[in-house]
C-alpha positions as CSV (number, residue, x, y, z in Angstrom):
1,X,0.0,0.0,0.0
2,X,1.6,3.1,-0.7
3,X,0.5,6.3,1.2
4,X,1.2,9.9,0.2
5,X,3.7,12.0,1.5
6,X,0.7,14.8,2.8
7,X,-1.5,11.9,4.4
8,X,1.7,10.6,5.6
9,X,2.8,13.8,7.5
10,X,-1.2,14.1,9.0
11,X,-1.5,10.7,10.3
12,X,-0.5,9.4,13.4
13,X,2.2,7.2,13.5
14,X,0.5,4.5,15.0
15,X,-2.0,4.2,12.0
16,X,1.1,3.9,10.0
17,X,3.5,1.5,11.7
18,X,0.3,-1.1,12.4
19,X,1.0,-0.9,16.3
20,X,0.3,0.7,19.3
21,X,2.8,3.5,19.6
22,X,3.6,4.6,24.0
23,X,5.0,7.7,24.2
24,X,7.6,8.8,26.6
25,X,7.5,12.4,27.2
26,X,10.7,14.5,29.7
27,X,11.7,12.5,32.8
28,X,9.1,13.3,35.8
29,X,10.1,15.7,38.7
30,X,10.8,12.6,40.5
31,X,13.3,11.3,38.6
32,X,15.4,15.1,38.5
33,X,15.0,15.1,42.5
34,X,16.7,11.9,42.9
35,X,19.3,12.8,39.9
36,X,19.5,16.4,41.6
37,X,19.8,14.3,45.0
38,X,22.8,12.5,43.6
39,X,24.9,15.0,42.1
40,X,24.8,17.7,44.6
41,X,25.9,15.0,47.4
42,X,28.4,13.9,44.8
43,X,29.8,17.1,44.8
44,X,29.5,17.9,48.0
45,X,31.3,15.1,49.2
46,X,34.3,15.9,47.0
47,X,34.4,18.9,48.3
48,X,34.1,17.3,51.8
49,X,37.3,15.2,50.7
50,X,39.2,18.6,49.7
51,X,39.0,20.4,52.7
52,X,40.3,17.2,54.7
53,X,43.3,16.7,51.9
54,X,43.9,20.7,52.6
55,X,42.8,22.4,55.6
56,X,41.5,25.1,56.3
57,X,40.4,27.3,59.0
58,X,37.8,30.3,59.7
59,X,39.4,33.4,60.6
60,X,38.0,34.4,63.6
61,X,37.2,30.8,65.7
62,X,40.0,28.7,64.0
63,X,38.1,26.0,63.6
64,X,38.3,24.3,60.8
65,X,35.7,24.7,57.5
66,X,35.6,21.0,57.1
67,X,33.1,20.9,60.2
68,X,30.3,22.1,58.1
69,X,29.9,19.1,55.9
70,X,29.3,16.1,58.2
71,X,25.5,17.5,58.7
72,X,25.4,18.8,55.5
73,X,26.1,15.3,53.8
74,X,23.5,13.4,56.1
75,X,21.3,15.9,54.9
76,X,21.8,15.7,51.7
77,X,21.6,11.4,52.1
78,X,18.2,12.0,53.7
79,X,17.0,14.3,50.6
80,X,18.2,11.3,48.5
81,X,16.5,8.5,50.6
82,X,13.1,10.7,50.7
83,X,13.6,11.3,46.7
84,X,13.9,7.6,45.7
85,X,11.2,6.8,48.2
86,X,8.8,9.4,45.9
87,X,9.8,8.1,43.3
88,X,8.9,4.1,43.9
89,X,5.7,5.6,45.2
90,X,4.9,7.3,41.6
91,X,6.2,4.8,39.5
92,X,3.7,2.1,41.4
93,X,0.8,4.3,41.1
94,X,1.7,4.7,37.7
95,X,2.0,0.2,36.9
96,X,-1.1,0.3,39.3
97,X,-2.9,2.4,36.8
98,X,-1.5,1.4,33.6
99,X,-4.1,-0.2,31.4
100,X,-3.7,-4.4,31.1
């Protein structure tokens, strides 16, 4: 069967290829938060590493910068744990309402 370039460009591609075609639109907000999750703790944990290979100290206290990160890693674990956790929660209300 040959098909015309114009009705070609109108129809959908599903009426062409024969089958049912799923689209997959941008990843969800889910998926950046635990993406976002990992690459800021990834960073930040480098950075972590840095001060400890060079230290250095505040000016006024002398204490030294590297005491900032500890809670700032744990929080940025606990971001990550309550990111993937949304996410498994959308992506089985999403196989729970996916037609069979």
């Amino acid at each position: 069967m040959r098909v015309s370039t114009a009705a070609a460009m109108t129809a959908a591609p599903s009426a062409l290829l024969r089958f049912p075609v799923r689209r997959v639109g941008p990843p969800s907000p889910r998926t950046s938060a635990v993406l976002f999750a990992v690459v800021l703790r990834r960073q930040m944990a480098l950075g972590f590493r840095d001060y400890l290979r060079f230290p250095e100290e505040t000016a006024a206290l002398h204490l030294p910068l590297w005491t900032a990160f500890p809670p700032i890693l744990l929080s940025l674990l606990l971001l990550l744990i309550a990111a993937l956790i949304t996410s498994y929660d959308g992506w089985r209300a999403f196989r729970a309402a996916a037609p069979t």
